[in-house]
C-alpha positions, 0 to 999 in steps of 0.5 A, a space after each residue: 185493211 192494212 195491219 198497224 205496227 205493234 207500238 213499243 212499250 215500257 216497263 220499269 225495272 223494279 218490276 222485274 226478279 233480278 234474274 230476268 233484268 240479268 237475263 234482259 242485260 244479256 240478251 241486249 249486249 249479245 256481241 256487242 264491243 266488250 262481251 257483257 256476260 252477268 248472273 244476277 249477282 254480278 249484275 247488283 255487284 256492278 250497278 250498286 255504286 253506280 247508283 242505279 235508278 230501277 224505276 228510271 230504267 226500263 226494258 222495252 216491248 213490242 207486245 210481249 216480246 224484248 225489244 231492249 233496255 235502258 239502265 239508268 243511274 242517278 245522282 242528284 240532279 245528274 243522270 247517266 244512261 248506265 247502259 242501253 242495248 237491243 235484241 240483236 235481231 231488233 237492232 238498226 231499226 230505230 227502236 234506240 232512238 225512241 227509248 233514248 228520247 224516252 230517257 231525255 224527256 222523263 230526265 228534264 221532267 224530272 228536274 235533271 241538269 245534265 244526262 251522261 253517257 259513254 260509247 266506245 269511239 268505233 260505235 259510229 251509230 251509237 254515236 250518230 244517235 247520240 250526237 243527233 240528240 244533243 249528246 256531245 264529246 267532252 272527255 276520252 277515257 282509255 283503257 290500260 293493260 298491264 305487261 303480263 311479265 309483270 307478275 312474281 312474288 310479292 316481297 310482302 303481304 299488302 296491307 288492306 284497308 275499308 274501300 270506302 276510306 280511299 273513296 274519302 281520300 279520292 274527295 280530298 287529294 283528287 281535284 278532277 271531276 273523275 268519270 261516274 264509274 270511277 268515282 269517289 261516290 261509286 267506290 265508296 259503295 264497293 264491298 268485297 271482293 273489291 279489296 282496298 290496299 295501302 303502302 305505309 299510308 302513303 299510297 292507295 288503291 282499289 282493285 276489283 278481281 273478275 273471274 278472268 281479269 283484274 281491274 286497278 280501279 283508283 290509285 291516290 297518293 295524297 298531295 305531301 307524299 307525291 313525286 316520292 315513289 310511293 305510288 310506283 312501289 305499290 303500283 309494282 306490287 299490285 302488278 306482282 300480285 295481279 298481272 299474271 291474270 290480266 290486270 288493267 285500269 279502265 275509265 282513264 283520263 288524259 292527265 297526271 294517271 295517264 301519264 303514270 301509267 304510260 311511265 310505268 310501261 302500260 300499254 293504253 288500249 285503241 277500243 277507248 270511250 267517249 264521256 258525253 253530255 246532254 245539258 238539259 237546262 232544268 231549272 230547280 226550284 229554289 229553296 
C-alpha cells in the first residue's frame, strides 16, 4: 500500500516563545536576497510597528518538522504579508503557494479589503507566485545609499525630539499614501534606539542604527519651510554623523524624496522592491 504524503499544518504565532518565532524567521530566510539575521529582541523591535497580527501569522508543519512561515501584519480592514520563507531544503515545492492561499482565504473571512506585500523585483518566483494569485504591481520602492565620504564632524549637536511627534508631522505635511513600513502608523510606535532629530523645527527626521548600518527612516519638512534648505542642511548632518557606517534610506518612492535624495548625490540601489495589492472585495457591514 502506497504510503500518503504528510499534510501541512499550521499553527499561530502566539503559541510560540519569542525565541522559537526568531529562530523560525531565520531558518525561513536562510540565504535569501538580504540577510535576515534577528535575536528575539530585534525580532519584537522590527515588527512592533509594523502592527504584527500573532494570531494571523503562522509557521507551518509537515509533522513535526518546519516547513516555514508567514507573518502577518494588520490595520483595519488592510493586511500585509509582513513576511513569508521556507526551509531551504522545503523550497520549490509548492509548499508557498498553499500558505499564501491559506493568507488570502482567512483574510477575506476576516472581513479584509486589501492584502499587501513586497517582493524584491529579481525573486521571479516569488513574483510568479503572487501574480498567479492576483497580486499586482502598483508601486517601485528603491533603496538609497549614502556616500561614505560623507562623514565628518558635526558642527553641533542634533537636536532630539519623541519619534512619535514626527509621525504626527508625517499625517499633516505628507499627502502620499507612504509604504506600510515607513509609515506615519509604523513610526509612531518606534522607541529607542530609533532616535528622532529636528533643525530649528523646521526639519525633521528618524533614523534607526543597526549594528552595521544606519537607516534614514523619514525626513518631513512642513510645507511653509519647503524649498529653504532646511531639509539639505539636516540631511547633511545626519550624513556627518551616520555615513562612516552605511547610511541609507529604504522603502523610497518615485516622487519628491526620490528626487531630493538623487539631488543630494545618493546612489539608488538595483535590488528594489515591488508594492503589491490583492483586493479581496470584502463587503463590511454597515453600522
Amino acid at each position: 500500500m502506497q504510503e500518503q504524503p504528510v499534510a501541512l499544518t499550521s499553527r499561530p504565532l502566539l503559541e510560540f516563545t519569542a525565541a522559537e518565532a526568531c529562530d523560525a524567521m531565520n531558518r525561513s530566510f536562510e540565504e535569501y536576497f538580504v540577510p535576515l539575521v534577528f535575536d528575539a529582541a530585534s525580532f519584537e523591535r522590527r515588527f512592533r510597528g509594523e502592527n504584527l497580527d500573532a494570531e494571523a501569522s503562522k509557521l507551518w508543519f509537515r509533522g513535526d518538522e518546519l516547513i516555514g512561515l508567514v507573518l502577518i501584519a494588520r490595520r483595519g480592514w488592510t493586511s500585509r504579508v509582513a513576511a513569508m520563507g521556507l526551509v531551504i531544503g522545503e523550497r520549490g515545492k509548492g509548499y508557498g503557494k498553499v500558505m499564501l492561499q491559506a493568507a488570502v482565504v482567512e483574510a477575506t473571512a476576516r472581513g479584509d479589503n486589501n492584502l499587501l506585500l513586497e517582493v524584491f523585483t529579481p525573486n521571479e518566483r516569488a513574483r510568479r507566485l503572487y501574480e498567479a494569485t492576483g497580486f499586482r504591481n502598483t508601486r517601485l520602492l528603491t533603496t538609497f545609499n549614502c556616500p561614505a565620504d560623507r562623514a565628518g564632524n558635526v558642527p553641533a549637536a542634533l537636536a532630539e525630539l519623541d519619534p512619535r511627534e514626527v509621525a504626527r508631522m508625517l499625517i499633516k505635511e505628507v499627502d502620499t499614501e507612504l509604504p506600510w513600513m515607513v509609515s506615519s502608523e509604523t513610526l509612531a510606535a518606534v522607541a529607542p534606539p530609533v532616535r528622532a532629530f529636528h533643525l530649528e523645527g523646521k526639519a525633521f527626521a528618524i533614523v534607526r542604527a543597526d549594528p552595521h548600518r544606519t537607516i534614514l527612516l523619514t525626513l518631513v519638512v512642513p510645507k511653509e519651510f519647503r524649498r529653504q534648505g532646511w531639509g539639505s542642511r539636516l540631511l547633511q548632518l545626519l550624513e556627518a554623523t551616520y555615513a562612516h557606517r552605511g547610511f541609507m534610506a529604504h522603502s523610497v518612492l518615485e516622487g519628491p524624496g526620490y528626487h531630493f535624495l538623487e539631488a543630494r548625490g545618493w546612489q539608488p540601489q538595483a535590488l528594489t522592491l515591488y508594492e503589491m495589492v490583492l483586493p479581496l472585495m470584502a463587503s463590511q457591514p454597515e453600522l
